[in-house]
C-alpha positions as CSV (number, residue, x, y, z in Angstrom):
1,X,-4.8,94.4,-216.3
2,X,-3.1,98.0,-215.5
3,X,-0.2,97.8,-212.4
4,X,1.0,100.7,-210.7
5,X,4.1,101.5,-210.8
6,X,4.2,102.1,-207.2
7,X,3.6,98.6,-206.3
8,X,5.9,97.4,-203.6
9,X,6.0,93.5,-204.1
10,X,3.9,90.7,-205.9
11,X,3.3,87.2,-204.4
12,X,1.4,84.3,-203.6
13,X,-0.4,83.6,-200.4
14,X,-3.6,81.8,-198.9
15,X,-6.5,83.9,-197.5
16,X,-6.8,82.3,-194.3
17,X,-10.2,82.3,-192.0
18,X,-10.2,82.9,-187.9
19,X,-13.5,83.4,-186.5
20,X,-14.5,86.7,-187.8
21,X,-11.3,88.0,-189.5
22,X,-9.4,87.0,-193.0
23,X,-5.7,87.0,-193.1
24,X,-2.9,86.9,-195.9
25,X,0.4,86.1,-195.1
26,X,3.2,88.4,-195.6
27,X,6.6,86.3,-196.9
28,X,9.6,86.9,-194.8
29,X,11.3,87.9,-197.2
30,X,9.1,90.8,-198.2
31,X,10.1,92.1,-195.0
32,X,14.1,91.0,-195.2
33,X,14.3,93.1,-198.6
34,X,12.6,96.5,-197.4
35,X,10.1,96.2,-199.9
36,X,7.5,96.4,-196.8
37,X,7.7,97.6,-192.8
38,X,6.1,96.1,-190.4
39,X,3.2,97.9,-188.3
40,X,2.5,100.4,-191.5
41,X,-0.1,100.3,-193.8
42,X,-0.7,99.3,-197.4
43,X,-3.2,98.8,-199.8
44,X,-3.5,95.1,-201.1
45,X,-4.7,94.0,-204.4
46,X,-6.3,90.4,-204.4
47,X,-6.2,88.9,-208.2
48,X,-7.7,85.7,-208.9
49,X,-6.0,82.4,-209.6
50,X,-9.3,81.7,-211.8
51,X,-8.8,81.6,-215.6
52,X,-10.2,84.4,-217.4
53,X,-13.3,83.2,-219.4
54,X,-12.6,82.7,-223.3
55,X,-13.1,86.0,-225.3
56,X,-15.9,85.5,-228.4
57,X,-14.5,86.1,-231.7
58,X,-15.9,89.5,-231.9
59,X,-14.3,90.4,-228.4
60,X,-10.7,89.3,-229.1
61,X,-7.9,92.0,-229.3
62,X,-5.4,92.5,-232.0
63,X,-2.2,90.6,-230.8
64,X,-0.1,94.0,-230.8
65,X,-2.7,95.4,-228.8
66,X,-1.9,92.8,-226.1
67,X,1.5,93.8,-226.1
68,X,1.6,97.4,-225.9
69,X,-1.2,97.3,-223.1
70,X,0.2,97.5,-219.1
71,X,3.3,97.8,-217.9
72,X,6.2,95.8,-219.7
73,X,8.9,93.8,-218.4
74,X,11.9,95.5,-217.1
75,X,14.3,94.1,-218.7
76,X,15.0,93.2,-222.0
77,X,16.5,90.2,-223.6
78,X,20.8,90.8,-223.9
79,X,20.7,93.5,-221.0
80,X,23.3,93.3,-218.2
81,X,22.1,94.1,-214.8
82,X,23.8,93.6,-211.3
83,X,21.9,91.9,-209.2
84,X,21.6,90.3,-205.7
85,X,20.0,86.3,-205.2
86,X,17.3,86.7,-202.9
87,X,15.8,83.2,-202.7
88,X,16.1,79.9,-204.6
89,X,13.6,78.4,-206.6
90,X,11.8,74.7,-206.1
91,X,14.3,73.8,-208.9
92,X,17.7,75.3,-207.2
93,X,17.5,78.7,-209.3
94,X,18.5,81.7,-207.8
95,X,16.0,84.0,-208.0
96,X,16.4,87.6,-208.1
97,X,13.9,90.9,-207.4
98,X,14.1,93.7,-209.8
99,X,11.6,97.3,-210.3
100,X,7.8,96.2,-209.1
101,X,9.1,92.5,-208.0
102,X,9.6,91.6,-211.4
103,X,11.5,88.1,-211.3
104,X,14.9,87.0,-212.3
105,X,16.1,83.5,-213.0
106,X,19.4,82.9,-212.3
107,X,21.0,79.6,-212.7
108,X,24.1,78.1,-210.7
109,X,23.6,81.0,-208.0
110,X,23.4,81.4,-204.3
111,X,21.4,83.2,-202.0
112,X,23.1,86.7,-201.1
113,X,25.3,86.5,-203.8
114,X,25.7,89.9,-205.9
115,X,26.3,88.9,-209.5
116,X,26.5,90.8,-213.1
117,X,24.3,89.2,-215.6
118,X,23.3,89.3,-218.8
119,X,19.3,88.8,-219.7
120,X,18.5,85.9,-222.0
121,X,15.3,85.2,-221.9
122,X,12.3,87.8,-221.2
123,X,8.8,86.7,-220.5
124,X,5.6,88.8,-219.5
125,X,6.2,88.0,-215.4
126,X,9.9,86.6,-215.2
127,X,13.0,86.1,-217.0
128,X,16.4,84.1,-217.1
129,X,19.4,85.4,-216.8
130,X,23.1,83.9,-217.3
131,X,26.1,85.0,-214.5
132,X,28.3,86.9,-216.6
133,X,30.6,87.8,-213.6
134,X,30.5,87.5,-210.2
135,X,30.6,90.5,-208.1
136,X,33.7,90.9,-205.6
């Protein structure tokens, strides 16, 4: 699957039903971070929580073809970055925002803190990084 670099933010929501009209909710903090103003207008891209049917042997792609296919993380594993805790995760993470909403994981951090870290771990749609130094 092929994203545009010009996509704003990625999340999760429920398509909710009201007589004749469908609506997804926006998170708040969508709005908070500037990735999106109220009363304009955007495009929205609905992909499917359904698992993608198994491939037949004859369909499947070379592993290295998987890799080098759509848009890669953007970050890589050992890279410091400054960033700034936007939310906390279900398991007390701070969770950071970087280029098209790609996620960072941030232990031991707090909302609205700006910290330096350093990327350890890098995965297709998130990664983890360690504080390395906290901003002043």
């Amino acid at each position: 699957m092929e994203i545009s670099d010009r996509l704003l933010c990625l999340f999760s929501a429920e398509v909710t039903a009201d007589d004749e009209t469908y609506t997804v909710e926006i998170p708040r903090r969508e709005i908070e971070t500037g990735s999106i103003e109220p009363g304009e207008t955007y495009r929205v891209a609905l992909i499917s929580r359904e698992p993608v049917a198994e491939e037949s042997p004859s369909q499947t792609t070379d592993i290295a073809d998987v890799h080098t296919d759509g848009p890669q993380p953007p970050v890589e594993a050992g890279e410091l970055r400054y960033v700034e805790i936007e939310d906390i995760g279900k398991q007390g993470d701070g969770i950071a925002r970087v280029e098209r909403g790609y996620v960072i994981i941030v232990p031991d951090a707090e909302i609205g803190e700006r910290v330096k870290i350093e990327v350890s771990e890098v995965k297709s749609n998130f990664a983890v990084g360690e504080v390395v130094d906290e901003e002043l």
